[in-house]
C-alpha positions as CSV (number, residue, x, y, z in Angstrom):
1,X,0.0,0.0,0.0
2,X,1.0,3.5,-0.3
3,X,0.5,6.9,1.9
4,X,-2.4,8.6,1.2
5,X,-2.1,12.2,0.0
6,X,-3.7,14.7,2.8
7,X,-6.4,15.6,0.5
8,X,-7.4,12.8,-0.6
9,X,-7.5,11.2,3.3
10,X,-9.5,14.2,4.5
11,X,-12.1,14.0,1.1
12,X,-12.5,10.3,2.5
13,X,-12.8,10.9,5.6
14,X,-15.9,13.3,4.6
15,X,-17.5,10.9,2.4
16,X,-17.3,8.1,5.3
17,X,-19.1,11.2,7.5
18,X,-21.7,11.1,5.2
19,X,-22.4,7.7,4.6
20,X,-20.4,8.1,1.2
21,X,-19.1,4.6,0.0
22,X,-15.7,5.2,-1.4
23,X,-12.9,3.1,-2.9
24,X,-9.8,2.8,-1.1
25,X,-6.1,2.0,-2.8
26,X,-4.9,-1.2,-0.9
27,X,-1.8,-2.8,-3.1
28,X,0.4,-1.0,-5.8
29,X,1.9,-3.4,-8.1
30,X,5.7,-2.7,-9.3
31,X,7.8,-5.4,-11.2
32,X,10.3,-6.5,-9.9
33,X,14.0,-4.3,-10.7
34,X,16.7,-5.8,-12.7
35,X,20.7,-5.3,-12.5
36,X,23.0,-4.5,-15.5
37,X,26.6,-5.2,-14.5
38,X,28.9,-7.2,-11.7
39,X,30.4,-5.7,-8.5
40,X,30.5,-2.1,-7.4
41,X,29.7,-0.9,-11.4
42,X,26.5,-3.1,-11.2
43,X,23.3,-0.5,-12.0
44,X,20.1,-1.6,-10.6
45,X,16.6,-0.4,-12.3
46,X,13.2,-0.9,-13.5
47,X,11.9,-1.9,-16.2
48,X,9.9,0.4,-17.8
49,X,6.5,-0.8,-20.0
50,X,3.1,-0.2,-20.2
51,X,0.8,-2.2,-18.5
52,X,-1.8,-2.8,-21.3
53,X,-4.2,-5.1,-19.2
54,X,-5.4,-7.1,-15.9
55,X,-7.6,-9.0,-14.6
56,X,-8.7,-11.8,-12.3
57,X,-9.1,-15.5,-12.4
58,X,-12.4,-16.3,-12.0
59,X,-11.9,-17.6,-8.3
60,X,-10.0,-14.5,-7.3
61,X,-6.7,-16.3,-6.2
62,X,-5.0,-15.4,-9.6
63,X,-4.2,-11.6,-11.2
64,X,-2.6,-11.4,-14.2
65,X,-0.9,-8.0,-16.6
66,X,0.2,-7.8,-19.9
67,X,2.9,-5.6,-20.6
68,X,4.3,-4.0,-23.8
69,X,7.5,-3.3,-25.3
70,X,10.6,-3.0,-24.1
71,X,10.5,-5.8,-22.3
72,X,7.3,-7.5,-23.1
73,X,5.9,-10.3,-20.6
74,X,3.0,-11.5,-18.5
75,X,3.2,-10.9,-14.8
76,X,1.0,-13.2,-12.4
77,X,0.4,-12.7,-8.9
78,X,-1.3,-14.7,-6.2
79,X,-3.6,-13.8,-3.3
80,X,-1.7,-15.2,-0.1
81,X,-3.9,-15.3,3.7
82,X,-3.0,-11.9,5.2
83,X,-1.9,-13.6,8.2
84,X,0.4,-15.8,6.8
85,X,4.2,-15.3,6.8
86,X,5.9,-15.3,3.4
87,X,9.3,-17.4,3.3
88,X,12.2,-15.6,0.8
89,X,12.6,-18.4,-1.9
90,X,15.3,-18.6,-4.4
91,X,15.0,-16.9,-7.6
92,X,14.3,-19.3,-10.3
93,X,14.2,-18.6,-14.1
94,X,13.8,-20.5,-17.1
95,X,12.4,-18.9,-20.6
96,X,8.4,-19.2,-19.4
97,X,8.4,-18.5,-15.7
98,X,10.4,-16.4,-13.3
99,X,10.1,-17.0,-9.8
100,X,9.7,-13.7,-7.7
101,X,11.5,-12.8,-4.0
102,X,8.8,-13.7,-1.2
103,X,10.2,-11.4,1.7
104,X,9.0,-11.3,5.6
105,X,8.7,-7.9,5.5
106,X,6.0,-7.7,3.0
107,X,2.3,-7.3,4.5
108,X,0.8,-7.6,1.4
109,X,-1.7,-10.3,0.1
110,X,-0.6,-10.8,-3.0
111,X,2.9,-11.8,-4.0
112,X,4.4,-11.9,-7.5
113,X,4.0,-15.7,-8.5
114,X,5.6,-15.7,-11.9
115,X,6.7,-13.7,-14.8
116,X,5.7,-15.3,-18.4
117,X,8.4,-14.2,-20.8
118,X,10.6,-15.7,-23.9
119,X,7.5,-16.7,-26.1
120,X,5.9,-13.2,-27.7
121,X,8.1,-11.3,-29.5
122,X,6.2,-8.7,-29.5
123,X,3.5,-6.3,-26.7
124,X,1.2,-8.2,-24.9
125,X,-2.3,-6.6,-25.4
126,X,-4.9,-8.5,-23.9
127,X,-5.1,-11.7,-21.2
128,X,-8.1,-13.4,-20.2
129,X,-8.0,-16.7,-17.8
130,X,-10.3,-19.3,-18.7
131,X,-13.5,-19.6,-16.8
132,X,-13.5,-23.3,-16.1
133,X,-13.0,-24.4,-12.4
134,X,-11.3,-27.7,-12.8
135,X,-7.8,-25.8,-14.7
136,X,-6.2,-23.0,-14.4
137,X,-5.7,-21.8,-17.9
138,X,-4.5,-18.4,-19.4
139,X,-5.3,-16.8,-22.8
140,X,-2.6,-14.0,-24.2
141,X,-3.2,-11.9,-27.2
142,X,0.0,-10.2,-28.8
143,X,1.1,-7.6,-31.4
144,X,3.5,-10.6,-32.9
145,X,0.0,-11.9,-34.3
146,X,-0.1,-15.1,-32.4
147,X,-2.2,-16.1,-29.0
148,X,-0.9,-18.0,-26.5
149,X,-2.3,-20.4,-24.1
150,X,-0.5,-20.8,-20.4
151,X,-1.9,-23.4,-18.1
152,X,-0.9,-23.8,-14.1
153,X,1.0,-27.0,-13.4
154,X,0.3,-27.9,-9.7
155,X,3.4,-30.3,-9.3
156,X,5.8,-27.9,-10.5
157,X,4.1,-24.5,-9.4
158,X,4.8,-23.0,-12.8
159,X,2.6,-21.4,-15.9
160,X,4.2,-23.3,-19.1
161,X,3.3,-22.4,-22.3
162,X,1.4,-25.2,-24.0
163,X,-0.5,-23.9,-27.1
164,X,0.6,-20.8,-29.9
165,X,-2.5,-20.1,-31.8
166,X,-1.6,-19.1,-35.1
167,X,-3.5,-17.5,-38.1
168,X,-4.6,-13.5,-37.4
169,X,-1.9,-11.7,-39.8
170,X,-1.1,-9.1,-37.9
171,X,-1.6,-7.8,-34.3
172,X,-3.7,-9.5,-32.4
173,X,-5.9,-7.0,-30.0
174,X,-8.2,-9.0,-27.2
175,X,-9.1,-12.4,-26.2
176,X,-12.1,-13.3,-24.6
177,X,-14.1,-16.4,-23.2
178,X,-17.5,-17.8,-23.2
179,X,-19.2,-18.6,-20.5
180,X,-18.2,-22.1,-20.6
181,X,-15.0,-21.9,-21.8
182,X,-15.8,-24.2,-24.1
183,X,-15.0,-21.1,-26.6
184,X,-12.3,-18.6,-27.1
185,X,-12.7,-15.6,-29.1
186,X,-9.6,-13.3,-30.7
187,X,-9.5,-10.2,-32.9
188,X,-7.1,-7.9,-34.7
189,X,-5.9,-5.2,-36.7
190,X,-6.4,-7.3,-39.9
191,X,-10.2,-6.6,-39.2
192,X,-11.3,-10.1,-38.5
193,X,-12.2,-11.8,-35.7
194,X,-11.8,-16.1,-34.8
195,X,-13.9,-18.3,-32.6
196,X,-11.8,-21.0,-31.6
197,X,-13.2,-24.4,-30.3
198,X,-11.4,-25.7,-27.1
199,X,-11.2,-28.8,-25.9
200,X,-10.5,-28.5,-22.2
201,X,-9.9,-30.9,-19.7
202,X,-13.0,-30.9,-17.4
203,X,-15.1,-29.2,-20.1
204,X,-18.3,-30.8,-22.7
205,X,-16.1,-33.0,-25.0
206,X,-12.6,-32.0,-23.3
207,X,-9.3,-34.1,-23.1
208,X,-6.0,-33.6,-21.3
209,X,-4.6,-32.8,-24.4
210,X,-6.3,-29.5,-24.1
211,X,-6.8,-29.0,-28.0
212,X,-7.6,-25.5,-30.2
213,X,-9.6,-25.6,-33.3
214,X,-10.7,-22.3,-35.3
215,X,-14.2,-23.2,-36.5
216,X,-14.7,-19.7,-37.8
217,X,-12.8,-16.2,-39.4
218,X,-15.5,-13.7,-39.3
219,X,-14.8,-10.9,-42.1
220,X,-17.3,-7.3,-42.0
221,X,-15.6,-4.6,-39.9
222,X,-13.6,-2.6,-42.3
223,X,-11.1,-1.1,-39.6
224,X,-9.1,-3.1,-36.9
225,X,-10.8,-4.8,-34.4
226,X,-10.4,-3.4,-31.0
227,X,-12.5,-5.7,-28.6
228,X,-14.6,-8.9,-28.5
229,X,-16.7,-10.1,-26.2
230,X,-19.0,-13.3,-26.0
231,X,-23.1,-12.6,-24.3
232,X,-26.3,-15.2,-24.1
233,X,-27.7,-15.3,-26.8
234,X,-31.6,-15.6,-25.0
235,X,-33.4,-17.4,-28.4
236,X,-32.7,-13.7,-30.3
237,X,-30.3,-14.7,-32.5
238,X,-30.0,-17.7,-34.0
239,X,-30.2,-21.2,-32.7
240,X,-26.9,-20.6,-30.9
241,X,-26.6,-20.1,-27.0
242,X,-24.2,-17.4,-27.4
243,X,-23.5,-14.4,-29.9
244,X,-20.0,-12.4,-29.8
245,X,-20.0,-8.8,-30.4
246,X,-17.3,-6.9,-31.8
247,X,-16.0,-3.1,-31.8
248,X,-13.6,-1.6,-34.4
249,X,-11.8,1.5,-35.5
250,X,-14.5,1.4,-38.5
251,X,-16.6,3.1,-35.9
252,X,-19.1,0.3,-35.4
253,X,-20.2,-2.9,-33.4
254,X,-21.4,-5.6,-35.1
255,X,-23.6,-8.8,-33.3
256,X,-22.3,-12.3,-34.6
257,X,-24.5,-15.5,-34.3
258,X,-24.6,-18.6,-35.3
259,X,-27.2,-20.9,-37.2
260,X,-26.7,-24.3,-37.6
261,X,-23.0,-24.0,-36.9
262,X,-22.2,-21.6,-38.9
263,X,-21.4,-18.2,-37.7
264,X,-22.5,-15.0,-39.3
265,X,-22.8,-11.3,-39.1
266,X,-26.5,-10.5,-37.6
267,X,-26.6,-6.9,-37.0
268,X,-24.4,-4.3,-37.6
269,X,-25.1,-1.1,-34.9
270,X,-23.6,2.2,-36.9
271,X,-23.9,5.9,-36.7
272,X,-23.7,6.1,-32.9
273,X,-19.9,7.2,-32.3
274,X,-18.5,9.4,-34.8
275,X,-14.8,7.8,-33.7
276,X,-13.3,4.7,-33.1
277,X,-14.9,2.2,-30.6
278,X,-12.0,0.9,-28.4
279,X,-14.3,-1.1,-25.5
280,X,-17.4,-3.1,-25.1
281,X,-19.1,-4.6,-22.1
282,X,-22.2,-6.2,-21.6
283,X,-24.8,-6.2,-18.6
284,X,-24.8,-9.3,-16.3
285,X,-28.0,-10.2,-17.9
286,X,-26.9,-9.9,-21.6
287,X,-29.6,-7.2,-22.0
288,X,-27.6,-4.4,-22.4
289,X,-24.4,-3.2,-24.2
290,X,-22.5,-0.2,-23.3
291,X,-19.6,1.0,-26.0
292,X,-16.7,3.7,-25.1
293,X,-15.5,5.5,-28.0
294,X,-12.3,7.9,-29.1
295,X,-15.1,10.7,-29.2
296,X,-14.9,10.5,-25.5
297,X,-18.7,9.4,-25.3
298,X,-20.4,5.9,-23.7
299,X,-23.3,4.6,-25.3
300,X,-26.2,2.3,-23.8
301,X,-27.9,0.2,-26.1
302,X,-31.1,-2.2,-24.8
303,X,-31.5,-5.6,-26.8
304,X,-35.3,-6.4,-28.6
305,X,-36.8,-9.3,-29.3
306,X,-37.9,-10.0,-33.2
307,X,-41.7,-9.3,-31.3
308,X,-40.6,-6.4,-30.4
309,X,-38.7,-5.7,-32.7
310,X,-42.2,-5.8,-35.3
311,X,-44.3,-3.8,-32.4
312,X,-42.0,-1.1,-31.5
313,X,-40.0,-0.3,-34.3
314,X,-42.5,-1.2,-37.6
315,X,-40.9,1.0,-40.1
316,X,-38.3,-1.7,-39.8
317,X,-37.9,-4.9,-42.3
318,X,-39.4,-8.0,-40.7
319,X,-36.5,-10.7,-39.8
320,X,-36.0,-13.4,-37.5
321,X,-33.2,-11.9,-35.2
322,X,-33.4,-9.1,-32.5
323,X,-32.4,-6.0,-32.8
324,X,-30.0,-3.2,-31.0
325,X,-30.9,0.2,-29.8
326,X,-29.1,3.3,-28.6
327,X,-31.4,3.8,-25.5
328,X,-28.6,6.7,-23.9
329,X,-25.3,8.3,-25.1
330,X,-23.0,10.4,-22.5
331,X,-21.6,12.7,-25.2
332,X,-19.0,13.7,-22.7
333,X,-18.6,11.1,-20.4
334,X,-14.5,12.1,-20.8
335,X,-12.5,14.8,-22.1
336,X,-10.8,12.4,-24.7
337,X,-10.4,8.8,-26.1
338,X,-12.4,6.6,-23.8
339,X,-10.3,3.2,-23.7
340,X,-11.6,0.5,-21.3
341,X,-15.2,0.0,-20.0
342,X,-17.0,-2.3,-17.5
343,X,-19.8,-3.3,-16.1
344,X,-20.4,-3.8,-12.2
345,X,-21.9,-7.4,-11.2
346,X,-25.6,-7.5,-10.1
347,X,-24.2,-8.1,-6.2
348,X,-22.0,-4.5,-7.0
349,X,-25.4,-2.3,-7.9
350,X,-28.1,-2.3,-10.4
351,X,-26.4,-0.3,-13.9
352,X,-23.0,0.7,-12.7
353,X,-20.1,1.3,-14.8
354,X,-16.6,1.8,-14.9
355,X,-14.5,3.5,-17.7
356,X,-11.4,5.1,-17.7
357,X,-10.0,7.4,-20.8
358,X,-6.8,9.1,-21.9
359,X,-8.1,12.3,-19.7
């Protein structure tokens, strides 16, 4: 944790006065510093990168960032009891997995694990872990065009490297899960997006081999593709469960579905943002989809059912899917580009969001 600047302590300090929820700073992540040199001319420092994403396993014991160039890796950190004592353990490294200091002194609950390096070439853009329960499986999207998939081995207490996805041309942006895991989706700058098939141990047709098949290249957006993101499909579209929405620098979002295996473009949603969509996220329900854009505006758009669809909007062609609709747009929800977006969970408050721009 870090000191709290007076301000800020006497601002929370208010809002706790007034029965003001507020959000509190607990941990500040910093890799780990490297040395150049032997002896008394040995120069100690930090590496410098961005930190281009984060996020949690699904049982909160795992956090995971992606960092860019110069020295592009994954860093993986794991929650430890706040009561327990952390031994110092040797430093380990091999070209996956770089065992971290565990020191005495540190109060803090989470403890550098491992740093994934040696494999991308490239930035990191974009991790997601898988949501199955029975592995612990990691999904990395890179600028060097290629995916990769890390899974936990227990009896070692390392993330190896197990599966390169191949095929996007170019920089690959963000990868994303389905509910199930029993999909993995991936996008890129050459304006296409994949579904991938997985074949996960503990999952509906799974194996130990852990096997990756592309079942589908979507083609449509006609700018880079800047975020993906499966959501139930509720009988809408389709005869699939599930339809994956895409954003793009082409200034749209387009709904994907899939009829008797085949995947196809359902609904394009234009004319909302006049810049580039970096960030989608969907309600816990599926019901709604809020989009952040380089105009610096968040749009909310509510999902309709064909019925509705024919009732509410008749000036429409009749068809078989649903249909999107901008129900709100915050025209200035930032000063500049808005880059990430979230939803809260149901448990977290009905309709809250999250969204953080280059302001």
């Amino acid at each position: 944790s870090v000191p709290a600047v007076a301000s800020s302590s006497k601002k929370q300090q208010q809002q706790q006065q007034a029965g003001v929820p507020s959000l509190v700073q607990t941990q500040v992540f910093v890799p780990p510093s490297k040395s150049i040199g032997v002896g008394k001319d040995a120069l100690r420092y930090t590496p410098q990168s961005p930190a281009w994403h984060c996020t949690f396993s699904r049982n909160g014991e795992w956090l995971a960032a992606c960092f860019g160039a110069p020295a592009s890796c994954i860093r993986i950190w794991k929650q430890q009891p706040s009561s327990s004592t952390q031994q110092q353990q040797p430093e380990a490294t091999t070209t996956t997995t770089t065992k971290s200091h565990h020191s005495k002194e540190s109060a803090s609950s989470w403890v550098l694990h491992s740093t994934l390096d040696g494999i991308h070439e490239r930035t990191i853009r974009c991790v997601a872990f898988c949501p199955l329960s029975s592995s612990c499986i990691l999904a990395a999207a890179s600028f060097d065009a290629t995916v990769t998939i890390w899974e936990y081995n227990q009896e070692t207490d390392q993330w190896d490297c197990t599966t390169q996805l191949e095929g996007h041309e170019n920089e690959v942006k963000y990868v994303a899960w389905n509910a199930t895991g029993s999909l993995l989706a991936t996008c890129g700058r050459d304006k296409t997006v994949w579904i991938w098939e997985t074949f996960l141990e503990g999952s509906i047709g799974g194996s130990t081999d852990n096997e990756f098949e592309c079942i589908a290249v979507l083609n449509g957006h006609e700018g880079d593709v800047k975020c993906v993101k499966f959501a139930p499909s509720h009988g809408i579209w389709g005869d699939g469960d599930e339809i994956v929405v895409s954003a793009s620098y082409d200034d749209s979002v387009k709904i994907w579905a899939e009829d008797a295996g085949d995947w196809y473009c359902a609904y394009s949603i234009q004319d909302i943002h006049k810049d580039t969509i970096w960030s989608l996220a969907l309600s816990p329900g599926g019901g709604r989809l809020v989009t952040a854009s380089a105009d610096g505006s968040l749009a909310i758009l509510k999902s309709y059912t064909p019925t509705e669809r024919k009732e509410l909007f008749p000036e429409l062609p009749d068809g078989t899917n649903g249909i999107w609709k901008c129900v709100g747009l915050l025209e200035e929800a930032h000063m500049s580009t808005v880059y990430c977006i979230d939803y809260a969970p149901a448990r977290a408050g009905h309709g809250r969001m999250v969204s953080s721009g280059g302001d």
